[in-house]
C-alpha positions in Angstrom: -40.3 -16.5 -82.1 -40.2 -18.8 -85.3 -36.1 -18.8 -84.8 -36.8 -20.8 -81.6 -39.5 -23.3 -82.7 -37.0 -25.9 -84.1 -35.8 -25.7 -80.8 -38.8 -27.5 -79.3 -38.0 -30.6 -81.7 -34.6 -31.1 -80.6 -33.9 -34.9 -79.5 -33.3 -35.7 -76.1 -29.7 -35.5 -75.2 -29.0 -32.6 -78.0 -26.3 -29.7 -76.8 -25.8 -26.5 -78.8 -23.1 -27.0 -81.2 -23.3 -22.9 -82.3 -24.2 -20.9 -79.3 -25.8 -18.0 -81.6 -23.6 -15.1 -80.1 -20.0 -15.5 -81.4 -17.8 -18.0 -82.9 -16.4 -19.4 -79.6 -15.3 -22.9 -80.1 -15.0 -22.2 -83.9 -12.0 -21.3 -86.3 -12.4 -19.6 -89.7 -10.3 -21.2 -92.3 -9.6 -18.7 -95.1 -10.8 -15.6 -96.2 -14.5 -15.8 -95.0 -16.1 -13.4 -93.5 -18.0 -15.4 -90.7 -21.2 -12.8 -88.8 -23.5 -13.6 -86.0 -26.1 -12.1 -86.1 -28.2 -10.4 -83.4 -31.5 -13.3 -83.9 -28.5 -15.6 -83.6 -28.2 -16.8 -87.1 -24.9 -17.2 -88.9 -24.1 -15.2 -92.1 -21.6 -16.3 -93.3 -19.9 -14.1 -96.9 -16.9 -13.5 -98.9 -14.5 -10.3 -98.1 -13.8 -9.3 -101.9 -14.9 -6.0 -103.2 -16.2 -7.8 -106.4 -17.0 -4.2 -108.1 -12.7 -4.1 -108.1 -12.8 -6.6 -111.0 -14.2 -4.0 -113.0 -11.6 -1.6 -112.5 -9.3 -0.8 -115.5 -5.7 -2.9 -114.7 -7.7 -5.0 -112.2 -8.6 -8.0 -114.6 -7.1 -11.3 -114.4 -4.2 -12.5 -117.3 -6.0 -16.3 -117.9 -8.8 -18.2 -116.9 -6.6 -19.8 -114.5 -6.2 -16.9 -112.6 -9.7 -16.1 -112.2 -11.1 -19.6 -111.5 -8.2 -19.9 -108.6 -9.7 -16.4 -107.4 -13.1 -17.9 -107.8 -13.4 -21.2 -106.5 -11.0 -21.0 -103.5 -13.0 -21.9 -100.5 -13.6 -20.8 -96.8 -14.7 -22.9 -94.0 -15.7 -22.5 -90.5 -14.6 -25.6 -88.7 -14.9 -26.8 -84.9 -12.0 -26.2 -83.1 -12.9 -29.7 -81.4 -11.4 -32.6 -83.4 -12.9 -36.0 -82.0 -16.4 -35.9 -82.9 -16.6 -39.7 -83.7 -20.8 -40.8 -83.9 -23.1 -38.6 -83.5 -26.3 -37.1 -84.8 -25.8 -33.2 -86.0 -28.9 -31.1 -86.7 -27.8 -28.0 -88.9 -30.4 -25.3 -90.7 -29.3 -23.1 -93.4 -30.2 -20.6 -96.2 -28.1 -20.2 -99.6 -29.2 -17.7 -102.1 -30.3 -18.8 -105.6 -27.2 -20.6 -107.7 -25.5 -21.5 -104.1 -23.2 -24.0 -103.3 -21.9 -25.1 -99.6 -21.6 -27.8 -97.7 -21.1 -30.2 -94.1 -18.1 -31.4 -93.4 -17.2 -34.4 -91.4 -14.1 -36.8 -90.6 -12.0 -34.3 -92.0 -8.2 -34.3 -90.3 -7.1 -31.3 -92.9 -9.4 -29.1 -91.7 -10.1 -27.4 -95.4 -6.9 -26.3 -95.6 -6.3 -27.7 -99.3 -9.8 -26.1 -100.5 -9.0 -22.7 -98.6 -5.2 -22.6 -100.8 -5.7 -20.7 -103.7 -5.6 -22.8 -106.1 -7.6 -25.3 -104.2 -6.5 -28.4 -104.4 -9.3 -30.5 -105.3 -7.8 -34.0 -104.9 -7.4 -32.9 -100.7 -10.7 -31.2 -100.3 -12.6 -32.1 -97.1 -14.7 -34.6 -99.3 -11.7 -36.3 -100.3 -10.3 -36.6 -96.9 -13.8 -37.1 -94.9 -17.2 -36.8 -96.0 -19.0 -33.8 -96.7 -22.7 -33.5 -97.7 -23.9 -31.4 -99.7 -25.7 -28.1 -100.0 -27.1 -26.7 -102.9 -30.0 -24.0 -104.3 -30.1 -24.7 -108.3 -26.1 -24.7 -108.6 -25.2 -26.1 -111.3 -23.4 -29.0 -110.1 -25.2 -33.0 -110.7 -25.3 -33.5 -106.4 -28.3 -32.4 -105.1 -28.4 -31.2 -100.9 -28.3 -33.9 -98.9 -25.9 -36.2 -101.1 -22.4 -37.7 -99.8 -20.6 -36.4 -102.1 -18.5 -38.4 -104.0 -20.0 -41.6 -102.2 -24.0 -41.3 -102.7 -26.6 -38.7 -104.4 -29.5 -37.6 -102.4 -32.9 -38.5 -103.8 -34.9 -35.6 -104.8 -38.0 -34.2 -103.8 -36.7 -32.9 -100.2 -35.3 -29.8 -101.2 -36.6 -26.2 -100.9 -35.3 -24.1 -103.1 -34.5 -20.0 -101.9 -36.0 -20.8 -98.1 -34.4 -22.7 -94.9 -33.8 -26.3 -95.1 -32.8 -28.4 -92.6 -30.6 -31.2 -92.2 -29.6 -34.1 -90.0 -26.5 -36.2 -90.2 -26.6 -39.2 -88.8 -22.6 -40.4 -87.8 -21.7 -44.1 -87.1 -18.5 -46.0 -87.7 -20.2 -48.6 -90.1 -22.8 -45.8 -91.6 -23.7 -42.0 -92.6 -27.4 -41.5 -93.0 -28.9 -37.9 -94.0 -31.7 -36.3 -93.5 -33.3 -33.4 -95.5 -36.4 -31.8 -93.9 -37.6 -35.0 -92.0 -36.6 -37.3 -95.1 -33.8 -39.8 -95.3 -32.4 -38.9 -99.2 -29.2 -40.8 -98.4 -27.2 -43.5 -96.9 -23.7 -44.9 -97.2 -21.3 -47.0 -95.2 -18.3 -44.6 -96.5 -14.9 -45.5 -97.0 -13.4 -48.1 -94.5 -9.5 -46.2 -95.2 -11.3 -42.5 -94.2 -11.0 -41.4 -90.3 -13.9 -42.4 -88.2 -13.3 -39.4 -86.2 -12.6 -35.5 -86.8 -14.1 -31.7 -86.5 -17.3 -30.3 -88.3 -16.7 -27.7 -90.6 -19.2 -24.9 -92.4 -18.5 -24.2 -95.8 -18.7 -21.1 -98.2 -18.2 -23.0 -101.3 -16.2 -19.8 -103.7 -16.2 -16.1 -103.8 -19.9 -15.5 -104.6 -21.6 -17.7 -102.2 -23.6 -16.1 -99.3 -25.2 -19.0 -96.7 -26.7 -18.9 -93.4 -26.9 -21.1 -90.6 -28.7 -21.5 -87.1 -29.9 -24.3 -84.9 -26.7 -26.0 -84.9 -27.1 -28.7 -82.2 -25.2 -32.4 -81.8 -26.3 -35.5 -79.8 -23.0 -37.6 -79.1 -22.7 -41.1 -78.9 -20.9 -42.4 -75.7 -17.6 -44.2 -76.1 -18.2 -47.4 -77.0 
């Protein structure tokens, strides 16, 4: 019963983005490992058998090896490509130390932050926008925040429970959300796509993040 409650909220003209029984109309993008569940939540995890590292012959020769392993990324991404403004309503979980994120605008699709090495000059916030999601990680943007283009003002955040979010998308303007509260606003980059998919991200090989409640209200053409 409190699963569907954020369901009485939704704005007029809202349509399930996430239908809460499988990942029709989605496409994983790397080595995720993408669940829904039977409340119709979205776990989304990693597929390595971390407990391998500790095997004798199993560690990696450099650092570089291991932060490749590490931080390559996974993404769950519409397979719809032309969402231009809109207004997206996502809820998720992280555990504690977790890092993931909202993608939009994003023509590559995650491809260069699913490569292992990722390529962080291509990732989806270099190509698009993503916003940011994160439980005490130790990274300087908090959730809610453009990244790259405008931190989110504190305060909104609740750490180790379900948070929402709403991104608003407009050609001149992003504007988010966290739990009711607008923690940031920019007019983003006039060179970036104005249109593209929505992607899900599992940010390296130890994140585990939830979702549900995924709706979108689209703009008509203008």
């Amino acid at each position: 019963m409190l699963l569907a409650l954020p369901l009485l909220f939704a704005i007029a003209g809202e349509v399930p983005l996430f239908n809460g029984k499988n990942l029709d109309g989605w496409e994983i993008i790397g080595d995720g490992q993408w669940t829904v569940m039977r409340d119709g939540t979205l776990l989304a995890q990693r597929t390595a058998d971390v407990r391998k590292l500790l095997e004798p012959g199993a560690k990696f020769t450099t650092k570089q090896e291991y932060s490749a392993w590490e931080n390559t990324q996974s993404w769950l991404y519409t397979k719809r490509n032309d969402f231009g403004e809109f207004d997206l309503h996502v809820e998720f979980w992280t555990k504690s130390q977790g890092n993931s994120g909202i993608s939009i605008r994003d023509a590559s699709r995650g491809k260069y932050g699913a490569a292992s090495p990722p390529d962080f000059k291509r990732t989806p916030s270099k190509i698009g926008y993503e916003i940011q999601i994160n439980n005490r990680y130790p990274d300087p943007h908090p959730t809610g925040s453009i990244y790259g283009f405008m931190d989110a003002k504190p305060g909104s955040m609740r750490d180790d429970d379900w948070n929402a979010l709403d991104i608003s998308s407009r050609n001149d303007k992003i504007t988010v959300r966290l739990n009711g509260n607008i923690v940031a606003e920019h007019a983003g980059d006039p060179a970036r796509p104005k249109t593209g998919p929505i992607g899900l991200q599992l940010h390296d090989q130890f994140s585990v993040t939830m979702f549900r409640n995924i709706r979108i209200r689209e703009l008509p053409l203008k």
